[in-house]
C-alpha positions as CSV (number, residue, x, y, z in Angstrom):
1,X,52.1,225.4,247.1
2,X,54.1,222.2,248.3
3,X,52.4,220.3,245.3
4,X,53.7,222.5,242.8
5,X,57.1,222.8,244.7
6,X,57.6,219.1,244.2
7,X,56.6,218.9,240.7
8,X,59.4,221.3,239.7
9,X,62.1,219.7,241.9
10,X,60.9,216.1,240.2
11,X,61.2,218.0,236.6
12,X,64.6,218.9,237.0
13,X,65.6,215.6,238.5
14,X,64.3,213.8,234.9
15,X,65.7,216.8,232.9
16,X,68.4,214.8,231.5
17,X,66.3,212.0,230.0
18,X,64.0,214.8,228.5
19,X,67.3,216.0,227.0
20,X,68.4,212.5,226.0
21,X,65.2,212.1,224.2
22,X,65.1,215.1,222.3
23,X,68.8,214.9,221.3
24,X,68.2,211.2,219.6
25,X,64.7,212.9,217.8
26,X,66.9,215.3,216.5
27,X,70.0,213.4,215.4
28,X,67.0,210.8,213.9
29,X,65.5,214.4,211.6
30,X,69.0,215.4,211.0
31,X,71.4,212.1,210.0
32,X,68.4,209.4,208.9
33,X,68.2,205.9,210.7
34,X,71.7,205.3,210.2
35,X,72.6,206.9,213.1
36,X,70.7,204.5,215.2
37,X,72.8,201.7,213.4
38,X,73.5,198.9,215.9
39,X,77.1,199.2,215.5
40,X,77.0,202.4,215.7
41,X,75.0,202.6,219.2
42,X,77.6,200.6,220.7
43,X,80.2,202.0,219.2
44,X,78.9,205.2,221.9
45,X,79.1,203.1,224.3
46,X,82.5,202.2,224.0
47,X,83.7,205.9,223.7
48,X,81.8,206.6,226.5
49,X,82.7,203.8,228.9
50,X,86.0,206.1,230.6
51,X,83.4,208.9,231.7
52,X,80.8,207.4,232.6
53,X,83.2,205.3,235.3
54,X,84.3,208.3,236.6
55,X,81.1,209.9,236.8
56,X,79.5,207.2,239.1
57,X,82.3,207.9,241.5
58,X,81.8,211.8,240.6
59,X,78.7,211.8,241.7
60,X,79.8,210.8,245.1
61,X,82.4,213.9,245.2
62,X,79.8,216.3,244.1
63,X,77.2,214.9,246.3
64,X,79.1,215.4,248.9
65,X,79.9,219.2,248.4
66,X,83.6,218.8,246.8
67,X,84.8,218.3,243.1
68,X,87.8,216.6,242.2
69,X,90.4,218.4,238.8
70,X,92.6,215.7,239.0
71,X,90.5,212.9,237.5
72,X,92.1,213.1,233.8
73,X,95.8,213.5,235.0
74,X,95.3,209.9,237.0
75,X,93.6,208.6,233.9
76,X,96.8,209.4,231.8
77,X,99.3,208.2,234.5
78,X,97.6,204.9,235.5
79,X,97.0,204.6,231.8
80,X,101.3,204.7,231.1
81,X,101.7,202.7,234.1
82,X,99.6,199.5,232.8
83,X,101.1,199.6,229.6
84,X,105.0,200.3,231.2
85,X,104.5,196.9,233.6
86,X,102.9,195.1,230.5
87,X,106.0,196.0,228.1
88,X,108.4,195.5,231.0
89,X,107.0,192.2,232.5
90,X,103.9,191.4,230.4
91,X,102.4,190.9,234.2
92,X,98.5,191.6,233.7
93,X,97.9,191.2,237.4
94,X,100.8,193.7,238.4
95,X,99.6,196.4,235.8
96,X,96.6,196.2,237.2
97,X,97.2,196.4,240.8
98,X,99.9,199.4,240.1
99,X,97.7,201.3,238.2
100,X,95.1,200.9,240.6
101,X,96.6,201.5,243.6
102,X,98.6,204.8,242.3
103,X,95.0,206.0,241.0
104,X,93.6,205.4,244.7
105,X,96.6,206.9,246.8
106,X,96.2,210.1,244.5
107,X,92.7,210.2,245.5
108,X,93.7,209.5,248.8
109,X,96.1,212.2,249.1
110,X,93.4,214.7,247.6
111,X,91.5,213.8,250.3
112,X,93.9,214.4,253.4
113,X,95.0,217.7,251.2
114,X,91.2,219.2,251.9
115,X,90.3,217.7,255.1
116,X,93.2,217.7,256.9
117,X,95.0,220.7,255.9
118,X,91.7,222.4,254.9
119,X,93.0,223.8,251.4
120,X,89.9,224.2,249.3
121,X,89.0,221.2,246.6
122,X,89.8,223.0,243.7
123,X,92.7,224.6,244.6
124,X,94.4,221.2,246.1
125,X,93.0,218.8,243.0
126,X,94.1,221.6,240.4
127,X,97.4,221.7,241.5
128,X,97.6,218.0,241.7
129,X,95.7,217.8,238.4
130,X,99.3,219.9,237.6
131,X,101.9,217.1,239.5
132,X,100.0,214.3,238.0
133,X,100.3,215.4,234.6
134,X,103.6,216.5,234.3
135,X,104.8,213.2,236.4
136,X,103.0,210.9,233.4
137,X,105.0,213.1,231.0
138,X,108.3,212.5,232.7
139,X,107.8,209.1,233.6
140,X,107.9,208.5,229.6
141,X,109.4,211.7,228.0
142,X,106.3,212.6,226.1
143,X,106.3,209.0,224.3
144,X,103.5,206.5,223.5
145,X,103.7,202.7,224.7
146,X,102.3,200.0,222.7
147,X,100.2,197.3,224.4
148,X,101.1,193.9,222.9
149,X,98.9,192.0,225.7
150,X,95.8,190.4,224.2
151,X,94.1,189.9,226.9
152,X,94.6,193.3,228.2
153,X,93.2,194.6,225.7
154,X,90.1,192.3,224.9
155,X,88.9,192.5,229.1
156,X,89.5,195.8,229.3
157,X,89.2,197.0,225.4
158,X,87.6,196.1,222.3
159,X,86.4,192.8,223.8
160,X,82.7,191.6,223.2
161,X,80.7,188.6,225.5
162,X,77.8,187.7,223.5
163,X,77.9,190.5,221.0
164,X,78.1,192.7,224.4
165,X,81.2,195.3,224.3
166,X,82.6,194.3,227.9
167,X,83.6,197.9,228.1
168,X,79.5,198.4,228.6
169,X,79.2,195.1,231.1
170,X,82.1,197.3,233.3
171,X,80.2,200.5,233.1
172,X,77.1,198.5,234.0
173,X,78.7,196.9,236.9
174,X,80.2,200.7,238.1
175,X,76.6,202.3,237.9
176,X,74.8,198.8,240.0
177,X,77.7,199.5,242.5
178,X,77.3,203.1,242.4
179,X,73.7,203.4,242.7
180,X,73.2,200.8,245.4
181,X,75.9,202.6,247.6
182,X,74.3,205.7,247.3
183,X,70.6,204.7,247.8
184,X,70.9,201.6,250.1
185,X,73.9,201.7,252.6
186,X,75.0,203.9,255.4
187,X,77.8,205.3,252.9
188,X,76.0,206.7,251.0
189,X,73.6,208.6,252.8
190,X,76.4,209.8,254.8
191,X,77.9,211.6,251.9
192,X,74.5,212.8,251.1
193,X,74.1,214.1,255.1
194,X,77.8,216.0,254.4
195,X,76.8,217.4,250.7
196,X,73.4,218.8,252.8
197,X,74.7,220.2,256.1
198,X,78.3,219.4,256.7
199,X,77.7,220.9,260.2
200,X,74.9,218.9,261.2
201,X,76.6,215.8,259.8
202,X,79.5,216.7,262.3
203,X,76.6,216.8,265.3
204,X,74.9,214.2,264.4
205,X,78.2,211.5,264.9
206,X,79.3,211.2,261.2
207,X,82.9,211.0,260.9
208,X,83.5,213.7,258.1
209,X,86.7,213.5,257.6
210,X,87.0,210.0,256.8
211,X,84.3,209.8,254.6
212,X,85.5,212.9,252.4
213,X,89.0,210.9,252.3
214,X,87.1,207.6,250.9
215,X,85.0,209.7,248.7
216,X,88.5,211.2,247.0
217,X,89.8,207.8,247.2
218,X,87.3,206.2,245.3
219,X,87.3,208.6,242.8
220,X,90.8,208.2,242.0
221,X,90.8,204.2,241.9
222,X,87.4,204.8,239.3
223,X,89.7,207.4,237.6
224,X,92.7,204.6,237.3
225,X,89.9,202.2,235.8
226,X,89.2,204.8,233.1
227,X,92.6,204.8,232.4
228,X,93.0,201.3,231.8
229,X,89.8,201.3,230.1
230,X,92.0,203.7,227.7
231,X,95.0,202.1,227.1
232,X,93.1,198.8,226.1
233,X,90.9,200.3,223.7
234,X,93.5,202.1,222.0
235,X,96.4,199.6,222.6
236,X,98.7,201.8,223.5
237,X,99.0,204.8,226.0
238,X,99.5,208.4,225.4
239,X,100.1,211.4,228.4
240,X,97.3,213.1,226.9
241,X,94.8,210.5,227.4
242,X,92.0,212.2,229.8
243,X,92.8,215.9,229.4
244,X,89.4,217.9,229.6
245,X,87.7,214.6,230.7
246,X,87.2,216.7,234.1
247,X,85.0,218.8,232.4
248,X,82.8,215.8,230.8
249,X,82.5,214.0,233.8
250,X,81.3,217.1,236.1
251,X,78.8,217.9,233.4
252,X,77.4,214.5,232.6
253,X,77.4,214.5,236.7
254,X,75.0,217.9,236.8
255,X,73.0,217.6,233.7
256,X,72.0,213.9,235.7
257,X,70.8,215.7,238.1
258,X,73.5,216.0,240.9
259,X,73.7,219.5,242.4
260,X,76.3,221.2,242.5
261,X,75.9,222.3,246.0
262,X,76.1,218.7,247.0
263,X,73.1,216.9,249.6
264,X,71.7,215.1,246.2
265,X,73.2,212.8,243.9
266,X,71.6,210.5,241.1
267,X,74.0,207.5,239.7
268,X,71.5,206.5,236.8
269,X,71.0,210.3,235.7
270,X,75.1,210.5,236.0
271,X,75.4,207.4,233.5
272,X,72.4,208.9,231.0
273,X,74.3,212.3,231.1
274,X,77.5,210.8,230.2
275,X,76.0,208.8,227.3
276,X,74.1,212.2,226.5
277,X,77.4,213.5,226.1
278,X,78.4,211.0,223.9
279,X,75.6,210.9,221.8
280,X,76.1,214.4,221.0
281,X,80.1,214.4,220.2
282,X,78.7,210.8,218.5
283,X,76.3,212.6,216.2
284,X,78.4,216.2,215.6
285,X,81.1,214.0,213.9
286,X,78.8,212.0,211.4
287,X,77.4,215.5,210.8
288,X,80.4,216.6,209.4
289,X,81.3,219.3,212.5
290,X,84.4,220.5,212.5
291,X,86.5,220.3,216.1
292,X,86.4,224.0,216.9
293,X,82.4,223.9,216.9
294,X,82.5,220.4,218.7
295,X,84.1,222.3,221.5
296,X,81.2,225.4,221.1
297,X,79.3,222.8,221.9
298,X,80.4,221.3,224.9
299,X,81.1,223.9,225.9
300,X,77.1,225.2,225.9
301,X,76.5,222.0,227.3
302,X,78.9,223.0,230.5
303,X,76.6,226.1,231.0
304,X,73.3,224.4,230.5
305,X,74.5,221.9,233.0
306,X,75.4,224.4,235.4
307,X,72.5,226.5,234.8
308,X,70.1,223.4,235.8
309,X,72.0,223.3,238.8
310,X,71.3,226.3,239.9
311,X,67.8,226.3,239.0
312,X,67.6,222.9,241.2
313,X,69.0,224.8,244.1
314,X,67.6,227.8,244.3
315,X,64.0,225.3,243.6
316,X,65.6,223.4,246.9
């Protein structure tokens, strides 16, 4: 009975790169070899860079029993303040640092919001989600900034390092940190401990509080990242940038394998989720799909990724 327990638990944890494999045999039936054009493959990359950042420090949020709405608001704020410093000041180091440290004290704020005054995760990011937004709206009336920094935008953008995109090198660098935090240090299995038994965690000496602050805070720096990652791409920066990127990034998160009731998390499977993701948008467009049934498809993706959840838990 335990055998066969175990072989369903381990199916659903490589569910995603069952998925992933099927999804590129049928893309390779449907749209010929072109589709697995080298330019092409790393062109996914590239679009997919922003959520799979944000879904290695998702994976810490929902492992840890939370979720976090706000993520695409901070992506579009950090996003206009890099670019408002660079046209200003054309200071590379100070964009940086204020887009970054705006990003993080939103996450950190998220954080004392649900530990401290014990409103509930979605409630306190949703409404910040709400603040966020309309502040990156105000902050430039609804108008675009142009990036005129090359070097902005060749780090953090279209830039390549040996035919590399350096947009994948950062998203390699995210998922090494990501996975080693959650598999080999003390963090990491503390968030797991609070994602299992939040009550036992307590007992047992973990500080709770804290680490559901650092996970927040964290989450909000890798969302500020994404939305640098944004504005150098495109060269410019928009207040929509990131809206429905929430949705992306929890579902990459879930189909990877992460549950929803937190105690589990997998960084690789997080990363291969949001690249399934991509592949998928990716392929619909070459195939010709109109926008409307893009979004009937993510949006069946959202269910199937929540669905797996379930199954996982209930299998738990």
């Amino acid at each position: 009975m335990r055998s066969k327990y175990k072989q369903r638990v381990d199916l659903y944890q490589y569910m995603v790169y069952i998925i992933f494999a099927l999804v590129l045999i049928f893309f390779a039936l449907w749209l010929g070899p072109s589709f697995f054009s080298g330019s092409n493959l790393l062109n996914i990359t590239r679009q997919t860079a922003m959520v799979s950042v944000m879904a290695v420090a998702m994976t810490f949020v929902i492992a840890c029993g939370q979720i976090d709405l706000s993520i695409g608001a901070v992506v579009a704020l950090s996003a206009l303040l890099s670019a408002w410093v660079l046209e200003k000041s054309d200071n590379l180091f100070l964009a940086l640092l204020l887009a970054l440290l705006v990003g993080t004290a939103v996450g950190t704020i998220n954080g004392l919001l649900i530990t401290f005054l014990k409103i509930p995760a979605f409630l306190a990011t949703l409404g910040m989600m709400s603040i966020i937004r309309g502040s990156a709206m105000w902050l430039t009336a609804t108008k675009a900034i142009a990036i005129r920094n090359d070097t902005f935008n060749y780090i953090f953008g279209m830039g390549t390092v040996a035919g590399i995109p350096i947009v994948l090198i950062w998203t390699l660098i995210a998922l090494a940190l990501g996975h080693v935090a959650l598999k080999h240090l003390a963090y990491g299995k503390k968030v797991l401990a609070i994602g299992g038994n939040q009550s036992s965690a307590l007992y047992s000496g973990i500080r709770v509080k804290q680490i559901k602050v650092i996970v927040f805070a964290v989450m909000g720096f890798a969302s500020a990242f994404a939305g640098i990652i944004y504005a150098a791409r495109m060269k410019t920066a928009r207040y929509t940038y990131g809206d429905g990127d929430e949705m992306n990034v929890i579902a990459a998160v879930v189909l990877g394998g992460t549950s929803m009731a937190g105690g589990s998390g997998n960084i690789i499977g997080s990363v291969v989720g949001s690249l399934l993701l991509g592949v998928i948008n990716n392929g619909l467009i070459i195939g010709g799909l109109d926008t409307s049934q893009q979004q009937v498809v993510r949006g069946a993706i959202i269910i199937l990724a929540v669905a797996l959840s379930t199954f996982r838990t209930k299998e738990r």
